[in-house]
C-alpha positions as CSV (number, residue, x, y, z in Angstrom):
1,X,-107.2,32.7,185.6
2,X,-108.3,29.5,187.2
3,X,-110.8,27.5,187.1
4,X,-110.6,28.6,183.4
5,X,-108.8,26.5,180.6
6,X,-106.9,28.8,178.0
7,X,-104.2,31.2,177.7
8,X,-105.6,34.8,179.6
9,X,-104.5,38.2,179.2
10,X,-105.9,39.4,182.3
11,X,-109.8,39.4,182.3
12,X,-109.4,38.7,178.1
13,X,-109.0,34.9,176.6
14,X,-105.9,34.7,174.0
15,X,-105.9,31.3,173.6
16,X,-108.6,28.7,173.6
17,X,-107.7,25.3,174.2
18,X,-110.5,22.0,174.0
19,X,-110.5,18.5,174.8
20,X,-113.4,16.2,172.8
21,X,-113.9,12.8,173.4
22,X,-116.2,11.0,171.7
23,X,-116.9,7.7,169.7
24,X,-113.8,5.9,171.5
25,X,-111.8,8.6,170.0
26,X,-110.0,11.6,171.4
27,X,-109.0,14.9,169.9
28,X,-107.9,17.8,171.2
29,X,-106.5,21.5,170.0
30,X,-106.5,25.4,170.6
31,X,-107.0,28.4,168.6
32,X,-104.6,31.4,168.8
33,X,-106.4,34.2,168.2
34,X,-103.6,36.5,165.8
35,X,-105.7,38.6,164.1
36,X,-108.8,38.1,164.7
37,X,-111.6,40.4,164.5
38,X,-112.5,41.0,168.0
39,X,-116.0,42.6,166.7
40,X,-117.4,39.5,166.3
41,X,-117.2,38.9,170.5
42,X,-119.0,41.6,170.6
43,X,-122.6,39.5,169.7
44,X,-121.8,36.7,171.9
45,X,-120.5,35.8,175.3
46,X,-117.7,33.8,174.5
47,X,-116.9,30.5,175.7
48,X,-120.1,31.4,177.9
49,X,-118.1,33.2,180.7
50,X,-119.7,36.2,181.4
51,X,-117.8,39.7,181.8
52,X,-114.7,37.8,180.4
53,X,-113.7,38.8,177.0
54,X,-111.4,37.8,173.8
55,X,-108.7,39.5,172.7
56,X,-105.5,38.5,170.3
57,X,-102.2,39.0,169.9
58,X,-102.5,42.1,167.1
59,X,-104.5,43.9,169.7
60,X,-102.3,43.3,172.8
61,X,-99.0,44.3,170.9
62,X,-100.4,46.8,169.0
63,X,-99.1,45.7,165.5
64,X,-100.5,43.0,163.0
65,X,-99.6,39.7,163.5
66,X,-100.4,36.6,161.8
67,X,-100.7,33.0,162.0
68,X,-97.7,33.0,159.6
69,X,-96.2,34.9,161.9
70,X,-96.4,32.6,164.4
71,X,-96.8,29.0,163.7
72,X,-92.8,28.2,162.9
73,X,-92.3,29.9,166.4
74,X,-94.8,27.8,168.3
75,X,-94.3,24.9,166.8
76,X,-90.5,24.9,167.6
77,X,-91.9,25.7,171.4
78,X,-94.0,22.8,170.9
79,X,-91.3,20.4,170.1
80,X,-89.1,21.9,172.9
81,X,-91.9,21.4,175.7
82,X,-93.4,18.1,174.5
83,X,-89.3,16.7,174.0
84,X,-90.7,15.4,170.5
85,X,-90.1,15.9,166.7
86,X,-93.1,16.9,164.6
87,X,-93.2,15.1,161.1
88,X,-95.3,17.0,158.4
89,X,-96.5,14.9,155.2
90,X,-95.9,18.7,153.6
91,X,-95.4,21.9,154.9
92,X,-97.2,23.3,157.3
93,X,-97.4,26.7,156.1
């Protein structure tokens, strides 16, 4: 929910996504959380947003998945929404 960067599930982040910048270099990412173990969250307040929480996609569909299960998927998505090809040195799997 805005102002907050990241893929939500309600109150619960799915999907964190960063910008660095530093050095005259930028990088950027996101981390899909598949099968994480939510426990962890537990011990912290994540991404320091308090009475937010963390949850992945294993827990909201109620069946394991995992990054395998995913990353062909997203990365066609990615291709599709960014009108590019990806090129991988080897296999990205």
């Amino acid at each position: 929910p805005p102002p907050f960067t990241g893929v939500w599930m309600g109150d619960s982040k799915l999907c964190a996504i960063g910008v660095h910048c530093g050095n005259h270099i930028t990088s950027h990412g996101l981390a899909l959380n598949c099968c994480t173990d939510l426990a962890w969250f537990d011990h912290i307040i994540p991404c320091g947003l308090e009475g937010k929480g963390v949850t992945s996609l294993s827990h909201e569909l109620g069946r394991h998945i995992t990054v395998d299960h995913v990353l062909e998927p997203f990365l066609d998505c990615f291709q599709e929404v960014f009108d590019c090809t990806l090129d991988f040195s080897e296999d990205p799997g």
